[in-house]
N, C-alpha and C positions, 0 to 999 in steps of 0.2 A: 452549559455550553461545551464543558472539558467531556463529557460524554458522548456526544456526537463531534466534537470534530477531531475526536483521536480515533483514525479508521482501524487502530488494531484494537485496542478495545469494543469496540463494536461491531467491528467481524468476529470476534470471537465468542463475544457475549449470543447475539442472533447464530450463529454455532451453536451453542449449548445448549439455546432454544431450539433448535433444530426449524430456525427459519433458514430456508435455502440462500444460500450467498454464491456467488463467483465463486472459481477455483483459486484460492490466494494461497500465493506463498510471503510466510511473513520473513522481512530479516532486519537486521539489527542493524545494519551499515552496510557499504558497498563492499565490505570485506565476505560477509555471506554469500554472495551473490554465485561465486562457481560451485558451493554445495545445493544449491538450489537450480540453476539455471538448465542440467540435464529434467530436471522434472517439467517443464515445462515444454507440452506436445504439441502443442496449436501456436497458431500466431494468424493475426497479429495480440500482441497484448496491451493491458492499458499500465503505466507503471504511475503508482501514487506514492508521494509521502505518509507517514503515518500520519501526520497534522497538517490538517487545512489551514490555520493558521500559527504564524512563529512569534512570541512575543518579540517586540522588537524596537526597546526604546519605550516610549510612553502608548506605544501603539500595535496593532499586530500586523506581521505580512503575511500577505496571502500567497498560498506556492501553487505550483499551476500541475497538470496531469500530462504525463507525456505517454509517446503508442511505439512502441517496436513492432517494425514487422518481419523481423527476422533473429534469430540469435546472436547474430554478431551487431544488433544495434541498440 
């Protein structure tokens, strides 16, 4: 389960394979985000967590996908 639903390990593995993926930037926290943010040319984009799901309690939560359609959003 910890293999698909940790999205940077699995963009990156299908990377190595040289199966085709989106253009991803990966980052560690929202503290990355202004060394990264000039690389990105298009929009709008989809922005995800690294994990679909969070352990949380006896249970996991599920975190949802957001869309910027501009650099200031």
């Amino acid at each position: 389960m910890k293999a698909v639903s940790d999205k940077t390990t699995l963009c990156r593995l299908a990377e190595r394979l040289q199966v085709p993926v989106p253009q991803t930037q990966y980052l560690a926290g929202a503290s990355d985000l202004p060394a990264v943010i000039g690389k990105i040319a298009r929009y709008p984009v989809v922005v995800k967590p690294a994990l679909s799901t969070i352990p949380e309690g006896d249970g996991f939560l599920s975190v949802g996908v957001m869309y910027a359609a501009s650099q200031d959003e």
